[in-house]
C-alpha positions in Angstrom: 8.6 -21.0 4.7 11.0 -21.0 2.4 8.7 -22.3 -0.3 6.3 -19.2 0.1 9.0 -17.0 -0.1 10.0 -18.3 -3.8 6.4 -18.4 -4.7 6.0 -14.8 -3.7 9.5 -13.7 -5.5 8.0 -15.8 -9.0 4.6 -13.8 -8.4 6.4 -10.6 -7.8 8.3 -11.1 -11.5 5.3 -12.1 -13.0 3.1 -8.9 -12.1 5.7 -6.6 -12.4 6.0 -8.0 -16.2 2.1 -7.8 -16.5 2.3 -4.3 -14.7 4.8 -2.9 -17.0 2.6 -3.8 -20.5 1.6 -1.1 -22.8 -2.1 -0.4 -22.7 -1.8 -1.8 -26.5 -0.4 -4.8 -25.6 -2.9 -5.9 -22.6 -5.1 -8.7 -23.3 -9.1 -8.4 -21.9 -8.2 -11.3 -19.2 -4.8 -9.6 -17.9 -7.1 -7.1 -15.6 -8.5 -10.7 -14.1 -5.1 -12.1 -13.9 -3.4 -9.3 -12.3 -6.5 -9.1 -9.4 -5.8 -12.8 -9.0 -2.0 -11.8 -8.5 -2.8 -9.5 -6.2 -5.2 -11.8 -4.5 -2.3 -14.5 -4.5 -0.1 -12.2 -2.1 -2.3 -11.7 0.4 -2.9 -15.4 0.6 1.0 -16.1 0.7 1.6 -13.7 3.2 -1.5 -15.2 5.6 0.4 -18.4 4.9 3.8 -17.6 5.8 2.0 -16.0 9.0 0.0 -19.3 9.8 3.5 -21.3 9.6 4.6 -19.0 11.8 1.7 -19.2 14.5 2.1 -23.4 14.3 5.9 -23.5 14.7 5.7 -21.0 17.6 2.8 -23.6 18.9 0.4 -20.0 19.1 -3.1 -20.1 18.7 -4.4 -19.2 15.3 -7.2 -16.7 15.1 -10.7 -18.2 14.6 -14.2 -17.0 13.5 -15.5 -14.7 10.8 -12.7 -12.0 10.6 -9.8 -14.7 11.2 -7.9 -13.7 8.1 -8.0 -9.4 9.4 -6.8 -10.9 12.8 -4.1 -13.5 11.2 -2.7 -10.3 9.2 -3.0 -7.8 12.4 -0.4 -10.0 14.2 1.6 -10.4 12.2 1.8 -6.3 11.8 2.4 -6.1 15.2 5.4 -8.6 15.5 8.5 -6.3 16.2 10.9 -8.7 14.2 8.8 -8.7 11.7 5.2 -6.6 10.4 6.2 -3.8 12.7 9.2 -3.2 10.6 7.4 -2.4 7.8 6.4 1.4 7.1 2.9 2.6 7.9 2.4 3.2 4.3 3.4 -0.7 3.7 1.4 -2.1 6.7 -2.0 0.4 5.1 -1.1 -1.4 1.6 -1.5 -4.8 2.8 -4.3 -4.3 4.6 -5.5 -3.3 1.4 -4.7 -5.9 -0.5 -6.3 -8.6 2.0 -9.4 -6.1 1.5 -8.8 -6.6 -2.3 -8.5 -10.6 -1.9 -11.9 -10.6 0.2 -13.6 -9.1 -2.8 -12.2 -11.3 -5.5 -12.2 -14.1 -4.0 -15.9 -14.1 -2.9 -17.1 -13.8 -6.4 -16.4 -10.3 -7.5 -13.7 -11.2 -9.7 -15.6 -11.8 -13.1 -15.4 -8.5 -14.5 -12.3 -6.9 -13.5 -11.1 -2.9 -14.3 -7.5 -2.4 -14.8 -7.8 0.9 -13.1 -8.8 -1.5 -9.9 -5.7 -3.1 -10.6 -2.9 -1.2 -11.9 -1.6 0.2 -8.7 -1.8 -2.5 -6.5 -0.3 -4.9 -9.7 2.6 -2.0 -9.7 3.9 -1.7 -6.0 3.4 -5.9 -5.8 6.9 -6.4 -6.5 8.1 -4.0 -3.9 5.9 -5.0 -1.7 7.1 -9.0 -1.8 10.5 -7.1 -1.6 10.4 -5.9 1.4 8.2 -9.0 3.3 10.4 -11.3 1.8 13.7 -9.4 3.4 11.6 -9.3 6.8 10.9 -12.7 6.9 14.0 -14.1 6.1 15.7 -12.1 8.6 13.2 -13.4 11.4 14.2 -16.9 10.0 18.1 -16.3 10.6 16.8 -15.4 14.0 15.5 -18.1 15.0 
């Protein structure tokens, strides 16, 4: 898990540089790379969440909506989602909404305003899972 967790901190410094570009300086493909950040934290989150389900030898969700159901249980693990603020727990849900889009082939043409926000809390948000998780790893 480990890994993730440096993946996530590297994509956290890299948005937070993309977010903090003037308008001037922004390129026409830095609206596509910022949704595919943003994208890219929802998928490392599910996957620190499926390592999680397979070391603990749980089930992992199955079916259509597997990826809302991977992301609910984790919210509702007390050492870990359920610390997070309502606010923060909203947000992701968010941005796993944001990563269905994109990733299913609405990504071409990309608005910053779709972006900017989520591309500006991304490094607080990796923040605070990253400090979660790595408490629930001393834990264990």
């Amino acid at each position: 898990m480990e890994h993730e967790l440096n993946q996530l901190r590297l994509l956290a410094q890299t948005a937070g540089a993309l977010a903090e570009l003037e308008p001037k300086d922004r390129r026409q493909w830095d609206s596509q790379a910022a949704a595919k950040m943003i994208a890219d934290l929802a998928g490392g989150l599910e996957n620190l969440c499926r390592r999680r389900l397979r070391a603990l030898s749980l089930q992992e969700p199955e079916g259509p909506d597997w990826h809302r159901m991977v992301l609910e249980d984790f919210l509702t693990v007390p050492d870990l989602g359920a610390r997070l603020t309502p606010d923060l727990a909203h947000r992701l849900r968010k941005y796993l909404a944001f990563r269905h889009r994109f990733i299913h082939g609405y990504g071409f043409q990309v608005d910053w305003r779709m972006v900017e926000e989520p591309l500006r809390l991304l490094p607080e948000t990796v923040e605070e899972i990253s400090k979660i998780w790595r408490d629930w790893l001393k834990s264990i």
